[in-house]
MIVO-547076 format. One record per residue (C-alpha): x, y, z; residue in one letter. Coordinates in steps of 0.02 Angstrom, whole numbers, padded with zeros to 5 digits, always signed. Layout:
XYZa;...
//
This chain:
-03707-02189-04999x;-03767-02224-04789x;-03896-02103-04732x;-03816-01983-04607x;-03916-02047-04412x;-04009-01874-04389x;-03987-01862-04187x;-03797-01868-04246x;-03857-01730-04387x;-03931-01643-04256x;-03789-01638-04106x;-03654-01590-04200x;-03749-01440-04257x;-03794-01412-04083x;-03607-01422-04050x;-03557-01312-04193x;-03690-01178-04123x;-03599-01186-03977x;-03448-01177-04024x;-03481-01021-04129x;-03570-00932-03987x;-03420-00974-03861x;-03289-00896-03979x;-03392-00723-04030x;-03430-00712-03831x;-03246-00722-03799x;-03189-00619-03943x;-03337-00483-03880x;-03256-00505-03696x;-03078-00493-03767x;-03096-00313-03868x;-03204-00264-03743x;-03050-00290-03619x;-02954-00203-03745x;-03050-00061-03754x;-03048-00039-03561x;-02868-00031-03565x;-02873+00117-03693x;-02989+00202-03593x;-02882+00174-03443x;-02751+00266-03545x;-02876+00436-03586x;-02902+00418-03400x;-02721+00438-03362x;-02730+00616-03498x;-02695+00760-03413x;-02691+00879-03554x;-02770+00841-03753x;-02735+01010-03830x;-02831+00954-03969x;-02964+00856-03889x;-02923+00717-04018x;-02945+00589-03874x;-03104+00669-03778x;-03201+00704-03965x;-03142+00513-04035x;-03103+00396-03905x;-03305+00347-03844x;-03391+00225-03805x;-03508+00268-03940x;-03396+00188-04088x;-03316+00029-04123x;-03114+00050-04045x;-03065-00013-04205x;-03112+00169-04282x;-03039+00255-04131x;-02894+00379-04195x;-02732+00302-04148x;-02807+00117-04138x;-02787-00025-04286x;-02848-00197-04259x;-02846-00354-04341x;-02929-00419-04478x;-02954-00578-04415x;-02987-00575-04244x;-03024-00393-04225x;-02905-00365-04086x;-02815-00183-04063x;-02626-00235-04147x;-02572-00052-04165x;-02574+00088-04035x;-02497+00254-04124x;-02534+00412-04016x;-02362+00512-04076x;-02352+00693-04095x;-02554+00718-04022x;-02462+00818-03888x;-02527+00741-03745x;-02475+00716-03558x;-02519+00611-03434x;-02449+00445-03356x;-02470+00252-03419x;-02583+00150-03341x;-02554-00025-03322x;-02692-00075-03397x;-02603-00074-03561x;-02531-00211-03533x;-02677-00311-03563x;-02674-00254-03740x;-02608-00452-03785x;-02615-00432-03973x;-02519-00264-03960x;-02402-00275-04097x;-02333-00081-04113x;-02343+00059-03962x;-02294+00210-04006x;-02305+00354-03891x;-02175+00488-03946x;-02134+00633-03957x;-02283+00686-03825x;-02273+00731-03640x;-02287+00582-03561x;-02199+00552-03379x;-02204+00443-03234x;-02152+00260-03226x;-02172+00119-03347x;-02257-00018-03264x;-02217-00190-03259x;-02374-00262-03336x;-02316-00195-03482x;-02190-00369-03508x;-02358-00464-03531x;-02347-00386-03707x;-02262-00546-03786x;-02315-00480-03964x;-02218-00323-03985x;-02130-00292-04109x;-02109-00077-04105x;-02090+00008-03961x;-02075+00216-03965x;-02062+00320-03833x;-01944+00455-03902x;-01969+00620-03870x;-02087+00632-03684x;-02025+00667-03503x;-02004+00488-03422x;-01885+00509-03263x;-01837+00334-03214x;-01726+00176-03248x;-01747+00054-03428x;-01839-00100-03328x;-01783-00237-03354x;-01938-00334-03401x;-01883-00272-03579x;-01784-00403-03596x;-01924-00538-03603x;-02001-00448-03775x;-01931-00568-03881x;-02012-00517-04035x;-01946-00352-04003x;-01863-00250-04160x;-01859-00093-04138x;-01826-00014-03967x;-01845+00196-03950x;-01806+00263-03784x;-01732+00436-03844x;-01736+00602-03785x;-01825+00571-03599x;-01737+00593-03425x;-01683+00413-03420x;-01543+00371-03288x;-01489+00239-03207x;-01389+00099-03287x;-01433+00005-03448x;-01491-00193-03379x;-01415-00314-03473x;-01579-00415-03481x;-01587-00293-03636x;-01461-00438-03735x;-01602-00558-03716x;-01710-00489-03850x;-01664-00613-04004x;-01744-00518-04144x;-01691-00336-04089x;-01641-00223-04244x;-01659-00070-04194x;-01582+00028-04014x;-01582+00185-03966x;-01559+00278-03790x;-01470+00413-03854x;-01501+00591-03734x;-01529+00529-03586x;-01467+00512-03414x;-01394+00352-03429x;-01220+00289-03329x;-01124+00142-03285x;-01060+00035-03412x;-01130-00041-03568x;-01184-00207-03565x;-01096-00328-03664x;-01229-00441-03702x;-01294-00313-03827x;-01141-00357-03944x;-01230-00534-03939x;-01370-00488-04031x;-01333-00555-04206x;-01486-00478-04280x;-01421-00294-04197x;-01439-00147-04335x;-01410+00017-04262x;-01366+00054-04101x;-01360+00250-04026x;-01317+00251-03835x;-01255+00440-03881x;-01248+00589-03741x;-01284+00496-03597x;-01144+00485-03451x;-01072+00314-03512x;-00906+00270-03462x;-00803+00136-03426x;-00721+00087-03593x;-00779-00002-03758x;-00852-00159-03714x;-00771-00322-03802x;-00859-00375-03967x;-00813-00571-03968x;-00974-00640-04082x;-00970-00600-04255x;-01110-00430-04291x;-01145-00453-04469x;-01316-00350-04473x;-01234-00197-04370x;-01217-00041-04500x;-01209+00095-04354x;-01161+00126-04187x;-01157+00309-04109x;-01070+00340-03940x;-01033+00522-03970x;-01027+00640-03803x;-01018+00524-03648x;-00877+00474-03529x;-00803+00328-03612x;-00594+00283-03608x;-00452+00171-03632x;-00436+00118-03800x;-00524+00056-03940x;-00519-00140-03970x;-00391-00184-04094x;-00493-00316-04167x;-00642-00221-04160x;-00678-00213-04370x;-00655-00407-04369x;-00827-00459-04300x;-00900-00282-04389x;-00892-00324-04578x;-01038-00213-04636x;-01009-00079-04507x;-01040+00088-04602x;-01044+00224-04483x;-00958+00230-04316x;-00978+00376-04186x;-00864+00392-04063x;-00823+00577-04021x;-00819+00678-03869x;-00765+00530-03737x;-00636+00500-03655x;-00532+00385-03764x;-00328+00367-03789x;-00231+00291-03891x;-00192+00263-04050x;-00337+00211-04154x;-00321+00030-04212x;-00229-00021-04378x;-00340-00138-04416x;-00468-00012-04436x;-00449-00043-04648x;-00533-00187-04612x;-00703-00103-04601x;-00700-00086-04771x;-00885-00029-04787x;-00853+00110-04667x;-00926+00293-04711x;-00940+00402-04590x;-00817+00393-04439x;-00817+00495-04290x;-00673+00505-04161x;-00585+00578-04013x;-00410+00553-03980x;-00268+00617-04073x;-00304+00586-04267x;-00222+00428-04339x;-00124+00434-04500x;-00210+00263-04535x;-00401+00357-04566x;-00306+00377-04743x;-00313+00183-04765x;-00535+00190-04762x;-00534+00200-04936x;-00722+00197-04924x;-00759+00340-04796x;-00894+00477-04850x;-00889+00568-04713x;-00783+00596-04558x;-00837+00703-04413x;-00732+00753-04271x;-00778+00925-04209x;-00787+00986-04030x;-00696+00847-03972x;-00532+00939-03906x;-00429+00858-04017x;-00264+00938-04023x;-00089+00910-04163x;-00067+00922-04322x;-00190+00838-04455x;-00112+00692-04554x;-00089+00723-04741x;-00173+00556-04769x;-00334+00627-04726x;-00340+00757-04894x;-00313+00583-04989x;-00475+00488-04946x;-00561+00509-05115x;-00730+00420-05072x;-00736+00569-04934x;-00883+00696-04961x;-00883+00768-04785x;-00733+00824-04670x;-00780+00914-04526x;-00654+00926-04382x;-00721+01116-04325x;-00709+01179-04130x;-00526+01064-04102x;-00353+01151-04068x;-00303+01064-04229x;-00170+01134-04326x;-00094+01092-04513x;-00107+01188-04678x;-00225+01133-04818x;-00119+01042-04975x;-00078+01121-05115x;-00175+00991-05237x;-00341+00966-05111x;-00432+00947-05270x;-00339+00781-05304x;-00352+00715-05146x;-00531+00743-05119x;-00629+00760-05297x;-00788+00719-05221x;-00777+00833-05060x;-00952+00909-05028x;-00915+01011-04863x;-00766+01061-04800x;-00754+01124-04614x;-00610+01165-04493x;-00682+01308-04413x;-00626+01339-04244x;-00430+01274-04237x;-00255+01343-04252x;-00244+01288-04473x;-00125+01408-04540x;-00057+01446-04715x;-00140+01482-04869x;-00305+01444-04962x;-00243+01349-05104x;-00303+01406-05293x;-00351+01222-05325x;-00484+01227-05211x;-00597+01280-05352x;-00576+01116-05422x;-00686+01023-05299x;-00835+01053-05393x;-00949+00984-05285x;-00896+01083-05118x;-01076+01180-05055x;-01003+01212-04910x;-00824+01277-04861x;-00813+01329-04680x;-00605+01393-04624x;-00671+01519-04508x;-00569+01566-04348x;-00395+01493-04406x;-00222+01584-04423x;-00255+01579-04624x;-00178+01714-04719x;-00157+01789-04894x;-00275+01829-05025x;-00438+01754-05076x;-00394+01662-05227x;-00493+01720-05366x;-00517+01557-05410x;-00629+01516-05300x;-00773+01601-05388x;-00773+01437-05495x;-00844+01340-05366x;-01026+01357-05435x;-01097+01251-05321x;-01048+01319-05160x;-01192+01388-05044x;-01093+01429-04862x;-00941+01529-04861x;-00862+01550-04699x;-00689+01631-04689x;-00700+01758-04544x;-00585+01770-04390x;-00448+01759-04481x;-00287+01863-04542x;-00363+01883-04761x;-00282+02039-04830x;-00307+02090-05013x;-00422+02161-05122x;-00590+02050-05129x;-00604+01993-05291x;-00771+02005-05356x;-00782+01827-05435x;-00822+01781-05251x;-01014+01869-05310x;-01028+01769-05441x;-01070+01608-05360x;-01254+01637-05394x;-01296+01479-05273x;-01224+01560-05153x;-01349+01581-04963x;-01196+01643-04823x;-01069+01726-04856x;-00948+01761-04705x;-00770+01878-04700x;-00802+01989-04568x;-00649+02015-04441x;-00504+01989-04599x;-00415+02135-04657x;-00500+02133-04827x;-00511+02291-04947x;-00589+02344-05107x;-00780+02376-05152x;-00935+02270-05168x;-00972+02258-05364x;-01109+02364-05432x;-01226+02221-05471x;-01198+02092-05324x;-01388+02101-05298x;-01411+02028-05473x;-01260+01881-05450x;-01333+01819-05289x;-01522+01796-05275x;-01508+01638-05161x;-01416+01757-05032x;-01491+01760-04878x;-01333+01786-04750x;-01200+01947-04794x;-01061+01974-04658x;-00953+02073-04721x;-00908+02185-04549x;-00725+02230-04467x;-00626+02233-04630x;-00572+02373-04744x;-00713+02388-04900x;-00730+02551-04970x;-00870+02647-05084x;-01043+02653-05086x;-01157+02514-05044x;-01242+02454-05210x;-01419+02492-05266x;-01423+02328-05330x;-01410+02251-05159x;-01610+02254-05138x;-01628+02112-05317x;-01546+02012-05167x;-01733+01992-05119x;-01678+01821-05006x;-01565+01916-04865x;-01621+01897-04677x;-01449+01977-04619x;-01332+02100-04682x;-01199+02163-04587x;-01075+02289-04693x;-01025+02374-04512x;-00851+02438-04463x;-00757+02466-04636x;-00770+02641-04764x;-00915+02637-04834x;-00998+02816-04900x;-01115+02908-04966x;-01299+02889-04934x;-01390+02739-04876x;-01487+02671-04990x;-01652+02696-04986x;-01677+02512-05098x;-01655+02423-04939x;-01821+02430-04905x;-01860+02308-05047x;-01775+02169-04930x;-01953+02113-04867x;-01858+01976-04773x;-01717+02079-04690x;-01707+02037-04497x;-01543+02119-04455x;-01479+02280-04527x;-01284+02325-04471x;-01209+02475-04569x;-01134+02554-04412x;-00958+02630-04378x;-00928+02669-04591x;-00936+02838-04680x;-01140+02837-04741x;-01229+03003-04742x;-01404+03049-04777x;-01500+03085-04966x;-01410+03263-05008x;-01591+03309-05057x;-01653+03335-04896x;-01647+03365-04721x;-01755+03188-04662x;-01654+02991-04659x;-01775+02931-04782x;-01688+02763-04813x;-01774+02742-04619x;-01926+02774-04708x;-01908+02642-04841x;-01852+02509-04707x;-02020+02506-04654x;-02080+02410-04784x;-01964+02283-04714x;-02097+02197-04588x;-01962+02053-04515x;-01824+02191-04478x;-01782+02170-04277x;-01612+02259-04275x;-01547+02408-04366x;-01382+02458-04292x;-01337+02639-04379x;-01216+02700-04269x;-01032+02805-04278x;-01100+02868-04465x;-01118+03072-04488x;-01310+03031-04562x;-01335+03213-04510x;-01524+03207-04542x;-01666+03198-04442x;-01803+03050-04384x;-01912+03049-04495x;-02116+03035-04434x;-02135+02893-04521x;-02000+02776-04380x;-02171+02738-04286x;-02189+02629-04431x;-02028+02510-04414x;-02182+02374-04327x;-02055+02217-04293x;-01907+02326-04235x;-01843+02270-04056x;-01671+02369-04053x;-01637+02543-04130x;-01476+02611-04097x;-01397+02768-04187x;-01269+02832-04060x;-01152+02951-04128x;-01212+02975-04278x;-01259+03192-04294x;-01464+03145-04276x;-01526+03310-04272x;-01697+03393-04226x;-01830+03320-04147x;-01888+03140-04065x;-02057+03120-04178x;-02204+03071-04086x;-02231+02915-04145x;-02085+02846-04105x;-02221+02787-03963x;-02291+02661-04094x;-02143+02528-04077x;-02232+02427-03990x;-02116+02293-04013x;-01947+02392-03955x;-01844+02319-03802x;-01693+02433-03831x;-01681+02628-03899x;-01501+02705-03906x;-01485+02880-03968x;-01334+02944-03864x;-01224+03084-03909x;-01324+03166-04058x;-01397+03323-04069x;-01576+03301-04037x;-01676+03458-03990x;-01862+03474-03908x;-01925+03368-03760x;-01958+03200-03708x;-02118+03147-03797x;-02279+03070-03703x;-02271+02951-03824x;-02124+02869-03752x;-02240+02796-03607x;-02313+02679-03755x;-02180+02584-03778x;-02235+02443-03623x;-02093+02332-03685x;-01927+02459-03668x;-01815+02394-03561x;-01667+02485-03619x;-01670+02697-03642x;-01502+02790-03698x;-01557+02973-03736x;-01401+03067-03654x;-01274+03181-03720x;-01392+03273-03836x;-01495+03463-03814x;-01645+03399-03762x;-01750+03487-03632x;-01902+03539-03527x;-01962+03410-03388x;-01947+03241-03371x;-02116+03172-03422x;-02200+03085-03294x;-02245+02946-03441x;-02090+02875-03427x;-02137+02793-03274x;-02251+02678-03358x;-02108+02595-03435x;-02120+02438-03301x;-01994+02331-03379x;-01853+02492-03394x;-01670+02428-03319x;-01554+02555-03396x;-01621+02761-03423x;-01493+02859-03482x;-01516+03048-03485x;-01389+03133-03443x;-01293+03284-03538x;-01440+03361-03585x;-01540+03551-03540x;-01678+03457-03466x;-01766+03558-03281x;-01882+03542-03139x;-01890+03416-03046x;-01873+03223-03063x;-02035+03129-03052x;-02078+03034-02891x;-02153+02884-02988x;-01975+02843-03051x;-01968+02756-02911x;-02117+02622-02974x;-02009+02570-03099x;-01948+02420-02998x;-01839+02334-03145x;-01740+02492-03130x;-01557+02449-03113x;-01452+02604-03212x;-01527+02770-03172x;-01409+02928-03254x;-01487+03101-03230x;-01325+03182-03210x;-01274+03348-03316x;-01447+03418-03316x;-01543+03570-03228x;-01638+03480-03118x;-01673+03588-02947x;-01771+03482-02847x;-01734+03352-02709x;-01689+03187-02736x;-01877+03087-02713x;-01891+02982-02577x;-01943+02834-02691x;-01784+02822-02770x;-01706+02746-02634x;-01846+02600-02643x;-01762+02548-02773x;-01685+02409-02706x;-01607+02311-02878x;-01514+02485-02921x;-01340+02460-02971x;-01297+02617-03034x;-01364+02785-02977x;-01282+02968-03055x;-01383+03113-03010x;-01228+03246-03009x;-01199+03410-03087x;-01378+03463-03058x;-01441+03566-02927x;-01538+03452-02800x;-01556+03522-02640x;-01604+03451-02473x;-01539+03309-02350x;-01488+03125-02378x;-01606+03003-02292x;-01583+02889-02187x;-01673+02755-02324x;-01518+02788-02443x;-01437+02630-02345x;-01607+02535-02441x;-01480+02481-02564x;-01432+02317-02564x;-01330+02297-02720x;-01297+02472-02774x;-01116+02486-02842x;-01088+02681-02881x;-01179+02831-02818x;-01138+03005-02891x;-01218+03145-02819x;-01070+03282-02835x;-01102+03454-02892x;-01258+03474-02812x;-01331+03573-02667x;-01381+03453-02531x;-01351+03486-02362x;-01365+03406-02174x;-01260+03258-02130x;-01199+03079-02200x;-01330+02987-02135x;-01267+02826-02035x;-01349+02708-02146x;-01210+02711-02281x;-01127+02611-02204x;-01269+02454-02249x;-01211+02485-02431x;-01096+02327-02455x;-01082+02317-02620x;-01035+02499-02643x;-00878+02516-02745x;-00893+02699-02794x;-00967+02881-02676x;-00939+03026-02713x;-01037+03165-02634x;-00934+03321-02676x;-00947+03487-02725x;-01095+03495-02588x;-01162+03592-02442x;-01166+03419-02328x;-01077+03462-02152x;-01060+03354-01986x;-00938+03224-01956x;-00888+03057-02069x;-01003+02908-02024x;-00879+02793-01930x;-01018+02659-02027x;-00900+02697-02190x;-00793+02569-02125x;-00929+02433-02160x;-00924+02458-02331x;-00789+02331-02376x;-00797+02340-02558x;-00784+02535-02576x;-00640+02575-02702x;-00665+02756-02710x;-00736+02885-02597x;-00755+03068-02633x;-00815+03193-02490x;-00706+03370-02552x;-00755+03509-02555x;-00901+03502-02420x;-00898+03564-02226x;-00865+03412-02143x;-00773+03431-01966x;-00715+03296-01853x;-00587+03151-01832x;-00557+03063-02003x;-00629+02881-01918x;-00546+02760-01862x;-00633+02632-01937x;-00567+02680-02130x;-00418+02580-02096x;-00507+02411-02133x;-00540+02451-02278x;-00400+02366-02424x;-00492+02367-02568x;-00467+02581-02612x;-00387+02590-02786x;-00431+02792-02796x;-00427+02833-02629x;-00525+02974-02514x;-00514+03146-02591x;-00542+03276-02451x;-00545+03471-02462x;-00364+03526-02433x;-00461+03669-02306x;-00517+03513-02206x;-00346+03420-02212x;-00263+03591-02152x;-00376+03614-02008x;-00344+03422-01955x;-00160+03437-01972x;-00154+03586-01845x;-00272+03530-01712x;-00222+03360-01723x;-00037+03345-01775x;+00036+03409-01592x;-00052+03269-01498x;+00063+03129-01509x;-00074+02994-01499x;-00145+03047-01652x;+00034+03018-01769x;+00011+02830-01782x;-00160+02849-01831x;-00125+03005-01952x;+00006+02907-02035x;-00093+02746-02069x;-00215+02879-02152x;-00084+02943-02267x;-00104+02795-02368x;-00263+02818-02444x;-00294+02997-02415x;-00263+03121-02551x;-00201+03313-02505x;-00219+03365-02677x;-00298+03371-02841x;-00476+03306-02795x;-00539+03287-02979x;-00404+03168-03007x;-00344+03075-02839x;-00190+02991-02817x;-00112+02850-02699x;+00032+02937-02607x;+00186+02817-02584x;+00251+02800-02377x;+00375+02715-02292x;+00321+02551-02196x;+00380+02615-02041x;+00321+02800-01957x;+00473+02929-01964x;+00514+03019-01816x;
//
């Protein structure tokens, strides 16, 4: 073998050296420029609500063990850029763009707004791009289209608008699209139907329109396309299955489309799950195929096709929220064997429910409610063992509820309210149904007690067993539903423990730390609150109106801390107001009227800041009404009426300037109306009748114009009517009687058209006019205009007298 020369030995290991050194300098240079252009992104952070970026994302560690950042193994350049769901903001800089190697950025389902620049094109590598789920408020640039290597595409869920470019047709290796909730309008571009290697594509609730673009180039990779809820029309193209040979599921509901849909739609023969607008073709029977078929809220109007209850590949039907009308066959379990949910909620289907319908063993979910269905529950349909939604309310179901519909132990919702439906709830229906967690029974005719057994139901979030029969005591077992949210047993027959004097089932509901409504009203409970209410933690609405609640409010009623609404109306309650009641910062609704409560309003009450309706009327309560009501800014519905109060009406009241309804009457307020009653703005009624104020009708009234509804009778106010009345264009009713007001009646009353319950004035009054004022002949015109909306009798109940067009004489 020739000796190697050892200068030659020697430069090419020079060279080699060199070499080396050249390409680790440049790879150094090129992460280190990829690791500025990360930074340049934390920059751009405007909130890190987990610091994930500020604790990992230093200088102090390789960017290749940043979180969020791969590189390669090779060439150690940053290949994958995954920041989703790290619930950041911010913008994007363009320094990303420099990122050559970047193979995957994904961004969603974070804050992120502002534009995306155009250096981000120089990212020739990409193959995922996510950006689902942030704020970005601007158009799809168009530099997308040079991403060749581009596969998957996911622009969902921002503020997109604009149109879509068709540059987008460009990317060759595009699987993946979708756009879907956004902005978007125009048309769609038909270079997207060019894209041979196109999977799925969801351009879904955007404002699309135009009409279905032409597909001309054979799509066999496209399984789905989604244009559900935008503005498209015209009709489908007839050979649109042709070029769509693997198409499985096809969205096309809530446009604008007409027409029949094509024949040739067979020829999809893959097709699944089709969704459609239009009026519903007889030739869906012919997808022999189709799982599931979805066409609800769509408008969709006629009678369903037979054909469709033939399709025995179907597993889903769902054509809810449509005006669609039909009956369902006879022999559905035939037709659809393998039917898995069944929903036509929302249309105009009449007829029966057909016994064969427990057949389809494999419904879970059977949804007719709000229809014009009739009949009986078929007692069949307690075969249907694995059915877990039952919806049948809103509709016109008579009989006697069999109770083989409890024995579907996989049962979770179970909805009949609003039928006509009788009979009892079975003894043990706690026991049959332990996957329960939804019972609306309400608005139908059940009888009997409610079952003991209901608590082994240990799953229920809701029961509703309102307006029907039910009787005898509540039970106290409720309480063992530790996951009971909403409690409705109002307007039935239920009484108290015949043991004693206290509600304890109220007590056991305590233990029931999720309840946020009980609703207990129209029931003769005849009981009393126990001390033990303070308890009910998660409660935000308590109402027991009607419903013989004797005794006293208990003090720590204060301790619902959580309590937005507290009706109590027309019981017999006893004892005052407690302080407590200033405790409860969150009340913004108070109903304590027609009961026998008394002493003085507490002065707590006005600590209630976020109070819009008080109710306390009908009741013995004295004194005087506290100033500070008037802090109580929310206030809109103030009723004080039917009490003793003897004070004047505070001036702060009429600072309220977001009252709507004011009723101090049947008290016995003294002293004059201010001249700040004309404070407010959208006050509706105003009832101070039956008092003992006095002075004149301030001017200011008449700045009232939104007032509907005065009445000031049964007072000691004298002077002359406010000619200002006559501003107040929306009054309907006005009641001065039985005062001693003098003067003209004004002038300015005949402007007003809206009176449905006209002025009631003392007959005394009327009298004295008609003698002064009858003789001069210059008053008769103006006299008789007056007749039509003046009332000479019966003040409590005032009527419209009937007159001639044209003055006698």
């Amino acid at each position: 073998m020739a000796k190697k020369n050892p200068l030659i030995v020697i430069i090419t290991a020079f060279l080699v050296q060199s070499i080396i050194f050249s390409l680790v300098k440049a790879a150094a240079t090129n992460i280190t420029t990829d690791q500025h252009a990360v930074l340049a992104l934390k920059d751009r952070i405007t909130d890190d609500p987990a610091n994930l970026l500020a604790k990992n994302w230093t200088t102090s560690s390789s960017i290749c063990t940043w979180i969020g950042v791969t590189c390669g193994v090779r060439l150690h350049r940053v290949t994958v850029l995954n920041i989703s769901y790290f619930g950041l903001a911010g913008t994007i800089p363009p320094q990303l763009g420099n990122l050559s190697f970047l193979q995957v950025l994904d961004i969603g389902n974070n804050r992120f707004l502002g534009s995306l620049p155009d250096e981000l094109a120089q990212l020739r590598r990409l193959k995922y791009v996510n950006f689902m789920f942030n704020s970005f408020y601007v158009e799809i640039p168009s530099w997308f289209g040079s991403l060749s290597k581009l596969q998957l595409l996911l622009l969902n869920n921002n503020n997109l608008v604009g149109t879509i470019p068709p540059s987008l047709g460009n990317m060759s290796s595009l699987r993946v699209v979708d756009l879907s909730y956004n902005q978007l309008s125009g048309t769609i571009p038909s270079s997207i139907f060019q894209i041979s290697s196109l999977e799925s594509l969801d351009l879904s609730y955007n404002q699309l329109s135009d009409s279905f673009p032409s597909i001309i180039f054979s799509m066999p990779s496209l399984q789905v396309i989604d244009l559900d809820s935008n503005s498209l029309a015209g009709g489908l193209p007839s050979d649109i299955c042709n070029y769509l040979s693997n198409l499985e599921r096809l969205y096309l509901s809530c446009n604008m489309f007409d027409g029949q849909i094509p024949s040739t739609i067979p020829k999809c023969q893959k097709l699944q799950i089709l969704s459609l607008s239009g009026m519903v073709p007889s030739e869906i029977g012919n997808l022999r195929n189709l799982k599931v078929l979805n066409l609800e809220n769509c408008n969709l109007a006629g009678i369903v096709p037979n054909t469709i209850f033939n399709i025995s590949t179907m597993e889903a039907l769902v054509l809810d929220g449509n005006q669609l009308s039909g009956h369902l066959p006879s022999s559905i379990d035939s037709g659809l064997p393998n039917l898995e949910a069944l929903d036509l909620g929302s249309n105009n289907f009449s007829g029966t429910i057909p016994k064969s319908i427990s057949n389809v063993s494999k419904l879970s979910d059977l949804d007719l409610d709000t229809n014009l269905i009739s009949g009986s529950i078929p007692s069949e349909i307690g075969d249907l063992l694995n059915l877990e939604i039952l919806r049948l309310q809103y509709n016109g179901l008579t009989g006697f509820i069999s109770s083989t519909i409890f024995n579907m132990s996989k049962l979770q919702v179970i909805a009949l309210y609003s039928n006509r439906l009788s009979g009892h709830l079975p003894s043990s229906i706690g026991l049959r149904l332990p996957n329960l967690k939804r019972l609306n029974l309400w608005g139908n005719e059940l009888d009997s007690v409610i079952p003991n057994s209901i608590s082994n139901a240990s799953q229920l979030t809701v029961l509703e067993l309102a307006s029907n029969s039910f009787s005898g005591p509540v039970p106290t077992t409720l309480g063992k539903l530790r996951n009971l949210q909403r409690l409705h047993i109002h307007s039935n027959q239920l009484t108290r423990e015949p043991s004693t004097q206290e509600l304890t089932f109220l007590s056991s509901l305590t233990n029931c730390q999720h309840l946020e409504l009980l609703s207990l009203d129209n029931n003769p409970l005849n009981g009393t609150l126990p001390t033990s209410i303070g308890n009910l933690s998660g409660i935000q609405i308590f109402s027991a109106i009607d419903s013989k609640i004797k005794g006293n409010i208990p003090q720590g009623i204060g301790n619902l801390n959580n309590l937005t609404a507290l009706y109590l109306s027309n019981n017999q309650l006893t004892g005052s107001i407690p302080i407590e009641i200033g405790k409860m910062r969150r009340l913004q609704v108070l109903y304590l009227d027609g009961n026998r409560l008394q002493g003085s309003l507490p002065s707590e009450i006005c600590t209630l800041r976020n109070l819009g309706d008080l109710y306390l009327s009908d009741n013995k309560f004295f004194g005087s009404i506290p100033a500070c009501l008037g802090d109580i800014t929310s206030l809109r519905v103030l009723y004080l009426n039917s009490n003793n109060l003897t004070s004047t009406i505070p001036s702060s009241l009429w600072s309220l300037k977001d009252i709507v309804d004011l009723n101090l009457s049947n008290n016995s307020l003294v002293g004059d109306l201010p001249l700040d009653i004309g404070n407010q703005k959208v006050v509706t009624h105003i009832d101070l009748a039956w008092n003992e104020l006095s002075g004149e009708i301030p001017s200011s009234i008449g700045n009232l114009q939104t007032l509907s509804n005065f009445s000031i009778a049964h007072n000691k106010l004298k002077g002359r009517i406010p000619e200002s009345f006559g501003n107040v264009f929306n009054l309907e009713l006005l009641d001065l009687s039985s005062n001693n007001l003098s003067g003209e009646i004004p002038k300015s009353l005949e402007k007003l058209r809206n009176f449905k319950h006209m002025m009631c004035l003392s007959i005394a009054w009327m009298e004295k006019f008609l003698r002064e004022e009858l003789l001069q002949t210059s008053q008769l015109n103006h006299l008789w205009a007056m007749v039509n909306f003046v009332v000479l009798r019966d003040c409590k109940s005032p009527h419209v007298k009937q007159v001639p067009s044209e003055n006698p004489r």
